[in-house]
DSSP file (Angstrom, degrees, kcal/mol; ACC not computed):
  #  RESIDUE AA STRUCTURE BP1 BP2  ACC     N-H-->O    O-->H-N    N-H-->O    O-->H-N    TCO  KAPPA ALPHA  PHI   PSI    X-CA   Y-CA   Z-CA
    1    1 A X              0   0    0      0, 0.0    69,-2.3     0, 0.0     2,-0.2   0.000 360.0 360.0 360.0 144.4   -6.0  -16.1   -4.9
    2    2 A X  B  >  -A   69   0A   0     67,-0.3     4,-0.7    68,-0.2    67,-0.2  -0.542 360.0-111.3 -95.9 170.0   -3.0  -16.0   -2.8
    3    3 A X  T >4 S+     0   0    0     65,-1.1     3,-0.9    62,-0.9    63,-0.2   0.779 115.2  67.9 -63.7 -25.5    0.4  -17.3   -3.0
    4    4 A X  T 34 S+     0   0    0      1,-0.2    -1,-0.2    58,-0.2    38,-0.1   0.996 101.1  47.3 -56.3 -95.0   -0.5  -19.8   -0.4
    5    5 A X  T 34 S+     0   0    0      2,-0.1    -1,-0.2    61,-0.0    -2,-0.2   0.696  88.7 128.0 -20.6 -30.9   -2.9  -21.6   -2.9
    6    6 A X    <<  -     0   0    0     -3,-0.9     2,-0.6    -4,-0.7     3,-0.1  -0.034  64.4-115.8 -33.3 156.5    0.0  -21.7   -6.3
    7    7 A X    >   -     0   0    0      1,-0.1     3,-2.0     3,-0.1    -1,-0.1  -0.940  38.4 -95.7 -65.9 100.8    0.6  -24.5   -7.8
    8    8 A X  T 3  S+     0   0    0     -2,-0.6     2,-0.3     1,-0.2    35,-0.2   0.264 105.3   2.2 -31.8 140.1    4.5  -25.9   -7.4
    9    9 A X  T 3  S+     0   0    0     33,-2.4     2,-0.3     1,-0.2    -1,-0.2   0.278  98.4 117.3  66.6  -9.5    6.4  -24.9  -10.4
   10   10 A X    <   -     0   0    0     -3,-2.0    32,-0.8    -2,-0.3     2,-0.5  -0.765  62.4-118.4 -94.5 149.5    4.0  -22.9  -12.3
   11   11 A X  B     -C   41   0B   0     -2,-0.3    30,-0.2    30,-0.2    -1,-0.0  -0.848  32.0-169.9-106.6 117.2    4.7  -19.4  -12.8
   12   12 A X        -     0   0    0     28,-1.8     2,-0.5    -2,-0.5    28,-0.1   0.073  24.4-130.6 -51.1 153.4    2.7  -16.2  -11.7
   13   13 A X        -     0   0    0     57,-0.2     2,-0.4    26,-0.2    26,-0.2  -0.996  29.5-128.9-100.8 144.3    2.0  -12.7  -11.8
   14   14 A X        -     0   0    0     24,-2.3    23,-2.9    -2,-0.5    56,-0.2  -0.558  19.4-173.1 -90.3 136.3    1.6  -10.9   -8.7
   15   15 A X        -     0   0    0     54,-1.8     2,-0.4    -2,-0.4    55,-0.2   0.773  63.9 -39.4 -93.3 -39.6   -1.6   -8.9   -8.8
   16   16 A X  E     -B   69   0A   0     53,-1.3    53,-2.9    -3,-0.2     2,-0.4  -0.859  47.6-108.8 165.7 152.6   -0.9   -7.1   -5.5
   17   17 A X  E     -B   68   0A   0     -2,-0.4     2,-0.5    51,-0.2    51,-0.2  -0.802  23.2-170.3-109.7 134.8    0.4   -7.1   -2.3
   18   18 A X        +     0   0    0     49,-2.1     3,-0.1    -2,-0.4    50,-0.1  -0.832  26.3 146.0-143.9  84.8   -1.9   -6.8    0.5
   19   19 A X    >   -     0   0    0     -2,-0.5     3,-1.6     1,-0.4     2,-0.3   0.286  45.9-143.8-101.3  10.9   -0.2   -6.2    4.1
   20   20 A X  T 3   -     0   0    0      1,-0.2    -1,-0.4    -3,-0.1    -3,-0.0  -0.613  69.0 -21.9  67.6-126.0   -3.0   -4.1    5.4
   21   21 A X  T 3  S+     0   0    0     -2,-0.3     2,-3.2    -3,-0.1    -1,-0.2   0.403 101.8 105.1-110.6  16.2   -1.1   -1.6    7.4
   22   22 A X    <>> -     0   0    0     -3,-1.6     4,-3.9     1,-0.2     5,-0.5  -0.303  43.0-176.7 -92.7 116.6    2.0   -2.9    8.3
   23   23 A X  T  45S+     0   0    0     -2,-3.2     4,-0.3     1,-0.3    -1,-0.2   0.625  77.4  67.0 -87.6   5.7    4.2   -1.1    6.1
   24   24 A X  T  >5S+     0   0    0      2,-0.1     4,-0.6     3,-0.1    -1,-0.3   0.828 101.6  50.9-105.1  -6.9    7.2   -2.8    7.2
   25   25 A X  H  >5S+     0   0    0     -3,-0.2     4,-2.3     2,-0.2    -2,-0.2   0.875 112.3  49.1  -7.5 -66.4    5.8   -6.1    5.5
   26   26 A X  H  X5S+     0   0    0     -4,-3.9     4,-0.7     1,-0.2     5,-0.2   0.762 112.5  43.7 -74.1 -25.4    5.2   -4.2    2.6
   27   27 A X  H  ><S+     0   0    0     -5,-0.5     4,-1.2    -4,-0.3    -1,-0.2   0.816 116.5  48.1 -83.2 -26.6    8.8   -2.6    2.5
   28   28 A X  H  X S+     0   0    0     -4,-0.6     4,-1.1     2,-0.2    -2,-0.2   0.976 117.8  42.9 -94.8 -54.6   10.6   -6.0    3.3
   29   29 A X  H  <>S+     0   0    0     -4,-2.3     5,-3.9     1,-0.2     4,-0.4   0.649 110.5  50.2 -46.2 -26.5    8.4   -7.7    0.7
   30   30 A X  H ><5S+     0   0    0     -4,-0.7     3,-0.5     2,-0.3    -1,-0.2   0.854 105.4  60.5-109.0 -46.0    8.8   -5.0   -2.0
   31   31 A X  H 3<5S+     0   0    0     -4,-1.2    -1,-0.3     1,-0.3    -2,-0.2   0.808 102.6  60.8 -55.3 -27.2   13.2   -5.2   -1.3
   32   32 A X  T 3<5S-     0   0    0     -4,-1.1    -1,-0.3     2,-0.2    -2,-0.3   0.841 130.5-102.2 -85.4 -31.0   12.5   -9.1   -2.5
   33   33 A X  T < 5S+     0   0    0     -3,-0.5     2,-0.7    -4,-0.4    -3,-0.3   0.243  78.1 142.0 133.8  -6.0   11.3   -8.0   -5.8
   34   34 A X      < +     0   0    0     -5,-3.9     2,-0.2    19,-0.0    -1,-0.2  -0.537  29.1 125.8-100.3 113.7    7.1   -8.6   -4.7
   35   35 A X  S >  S-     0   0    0     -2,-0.7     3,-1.6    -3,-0.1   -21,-0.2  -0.836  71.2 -70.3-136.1 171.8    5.5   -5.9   -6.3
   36   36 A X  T 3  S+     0   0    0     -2,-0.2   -21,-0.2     1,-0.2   -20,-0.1  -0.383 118.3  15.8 -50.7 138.2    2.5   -5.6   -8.8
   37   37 A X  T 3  S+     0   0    0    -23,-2.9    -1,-0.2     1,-0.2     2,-0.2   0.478  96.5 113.0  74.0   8.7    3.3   -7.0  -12.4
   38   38 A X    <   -     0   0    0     -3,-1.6   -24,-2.3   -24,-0.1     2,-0.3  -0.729  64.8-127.7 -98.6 161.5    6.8   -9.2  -11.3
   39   39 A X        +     0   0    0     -2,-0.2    15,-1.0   -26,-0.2     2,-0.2  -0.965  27.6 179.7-120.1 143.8    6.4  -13.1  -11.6
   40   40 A X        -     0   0    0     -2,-0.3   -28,-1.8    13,-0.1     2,-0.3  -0.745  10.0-161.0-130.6 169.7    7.2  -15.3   -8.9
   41   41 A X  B     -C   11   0B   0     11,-0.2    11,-6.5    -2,-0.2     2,-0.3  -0.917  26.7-116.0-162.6 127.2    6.8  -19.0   -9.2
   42   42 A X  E     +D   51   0C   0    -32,-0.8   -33,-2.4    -2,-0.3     9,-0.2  -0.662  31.2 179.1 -75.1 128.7    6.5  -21.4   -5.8
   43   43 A X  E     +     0   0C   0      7,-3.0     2,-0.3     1,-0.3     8,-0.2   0.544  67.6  13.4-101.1 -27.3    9.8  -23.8   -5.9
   44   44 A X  E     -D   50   0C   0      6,-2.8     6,-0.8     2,-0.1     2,-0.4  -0.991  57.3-164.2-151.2 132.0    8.8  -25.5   -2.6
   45   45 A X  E     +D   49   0C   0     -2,-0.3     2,-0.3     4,-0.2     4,-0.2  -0.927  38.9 102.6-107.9 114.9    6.1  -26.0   -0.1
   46   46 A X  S    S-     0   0    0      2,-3.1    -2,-0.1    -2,-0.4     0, 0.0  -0.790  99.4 -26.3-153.2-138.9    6.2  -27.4    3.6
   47   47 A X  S    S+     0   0    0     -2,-0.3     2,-0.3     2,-0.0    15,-0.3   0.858 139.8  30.1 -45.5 -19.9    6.0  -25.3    6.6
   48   48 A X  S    S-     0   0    0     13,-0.1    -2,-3.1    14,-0.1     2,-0.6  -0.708  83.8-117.1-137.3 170.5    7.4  -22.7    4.6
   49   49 A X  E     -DE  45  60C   0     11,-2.5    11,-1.5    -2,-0.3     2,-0.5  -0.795   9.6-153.1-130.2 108.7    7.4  -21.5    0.7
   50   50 A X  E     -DE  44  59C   0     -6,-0.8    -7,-3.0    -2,-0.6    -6,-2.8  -0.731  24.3-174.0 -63.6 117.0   10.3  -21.3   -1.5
   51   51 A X  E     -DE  42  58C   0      7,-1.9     7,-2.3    -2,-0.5     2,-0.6  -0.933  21.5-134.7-120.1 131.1    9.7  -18.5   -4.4
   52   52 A X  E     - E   0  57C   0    -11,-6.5     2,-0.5    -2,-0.3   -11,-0.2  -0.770  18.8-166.1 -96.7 134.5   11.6  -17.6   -7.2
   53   53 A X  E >   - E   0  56C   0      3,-2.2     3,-2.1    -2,-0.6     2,-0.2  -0.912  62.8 -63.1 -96.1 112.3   12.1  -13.8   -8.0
   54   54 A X  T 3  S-     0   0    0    -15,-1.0   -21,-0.0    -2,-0.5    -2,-0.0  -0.100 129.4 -16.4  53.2-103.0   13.4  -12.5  -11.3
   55   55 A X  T 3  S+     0   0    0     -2,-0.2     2,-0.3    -3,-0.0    -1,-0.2  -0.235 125.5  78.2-129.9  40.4   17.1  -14.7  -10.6
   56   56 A X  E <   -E   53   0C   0     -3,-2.1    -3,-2.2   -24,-0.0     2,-0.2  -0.937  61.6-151.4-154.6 179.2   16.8  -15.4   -6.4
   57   57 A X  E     -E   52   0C   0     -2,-0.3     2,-0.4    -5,-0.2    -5,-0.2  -0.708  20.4-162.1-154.7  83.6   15.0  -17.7   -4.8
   58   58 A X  E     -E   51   0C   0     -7,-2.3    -7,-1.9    -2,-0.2     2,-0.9  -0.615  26.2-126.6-118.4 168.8   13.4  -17.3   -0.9
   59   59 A X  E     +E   50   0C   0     -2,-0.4     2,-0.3    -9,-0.2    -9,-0.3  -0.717  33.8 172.9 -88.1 106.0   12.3  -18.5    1.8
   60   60 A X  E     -E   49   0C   0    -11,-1.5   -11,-2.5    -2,-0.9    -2,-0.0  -0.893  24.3-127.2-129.7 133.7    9.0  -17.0    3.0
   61   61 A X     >  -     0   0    0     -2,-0.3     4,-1.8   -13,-0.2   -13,-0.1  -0.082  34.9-104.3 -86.8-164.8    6.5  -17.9    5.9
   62   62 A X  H  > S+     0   0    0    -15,-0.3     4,-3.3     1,-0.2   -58,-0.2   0.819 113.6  67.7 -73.7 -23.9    3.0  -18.5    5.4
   63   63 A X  H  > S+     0   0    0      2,-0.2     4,-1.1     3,-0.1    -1,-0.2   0.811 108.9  32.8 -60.1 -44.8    2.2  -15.2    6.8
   64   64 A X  H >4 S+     0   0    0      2,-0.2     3,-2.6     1,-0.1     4,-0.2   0.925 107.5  70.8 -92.6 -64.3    3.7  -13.0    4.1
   65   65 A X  H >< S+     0   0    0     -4,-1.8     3,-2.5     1,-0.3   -62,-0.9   0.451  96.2  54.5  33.5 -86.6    2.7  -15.6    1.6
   66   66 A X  H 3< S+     0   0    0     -4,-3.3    -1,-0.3     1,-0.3   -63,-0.2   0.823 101.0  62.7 -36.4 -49.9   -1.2  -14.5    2.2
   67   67 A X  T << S+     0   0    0     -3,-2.6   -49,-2.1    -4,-1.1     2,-0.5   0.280  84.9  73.9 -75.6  20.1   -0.3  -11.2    1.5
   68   68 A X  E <   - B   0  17A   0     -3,-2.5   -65,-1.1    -4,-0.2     2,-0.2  -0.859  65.5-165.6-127.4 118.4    0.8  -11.6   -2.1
   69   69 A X  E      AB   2  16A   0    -53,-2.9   -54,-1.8    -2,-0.5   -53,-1.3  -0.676 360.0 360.0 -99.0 158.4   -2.4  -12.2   -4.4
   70   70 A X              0   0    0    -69,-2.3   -57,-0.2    -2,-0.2    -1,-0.2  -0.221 360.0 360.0-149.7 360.0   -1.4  -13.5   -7.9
């Protein structure tokens, strides 16, 4: 399942991140904390998804969204 799919306010583990090849996706994602074994938890949805990381909280489109499977 992807992050796209979460349920507001419950909290996750990220299984893995899946950007294909664009590895500056995966480097800008990975600087936010989304790596294998962190928990994020969706704060917000509407065009866009607010997640909290460890003690921060961003704003992320749908695009990278898909690439983080929990």
């Amino acid at each position: 399942m992807t992050l796209n799919e979460a349920t507001l306010g419950q909290e996750y583990m990220i299984d893995a991140v899946d950007t294909g090849a664009d590895e500056e996706m995966e480097s800008f994602l990975f600087s936010l904390g989304c790596y294998s074994g962190e928990r994020i938890t969706v704060v917000d949805k509407k065009r866009n998804l607010v997640v909290a990381i460890k003690d921060a909280r961003y704003n992320i489109d749908p695009e990278l969204a898909n690439a983080i499977k929990i």
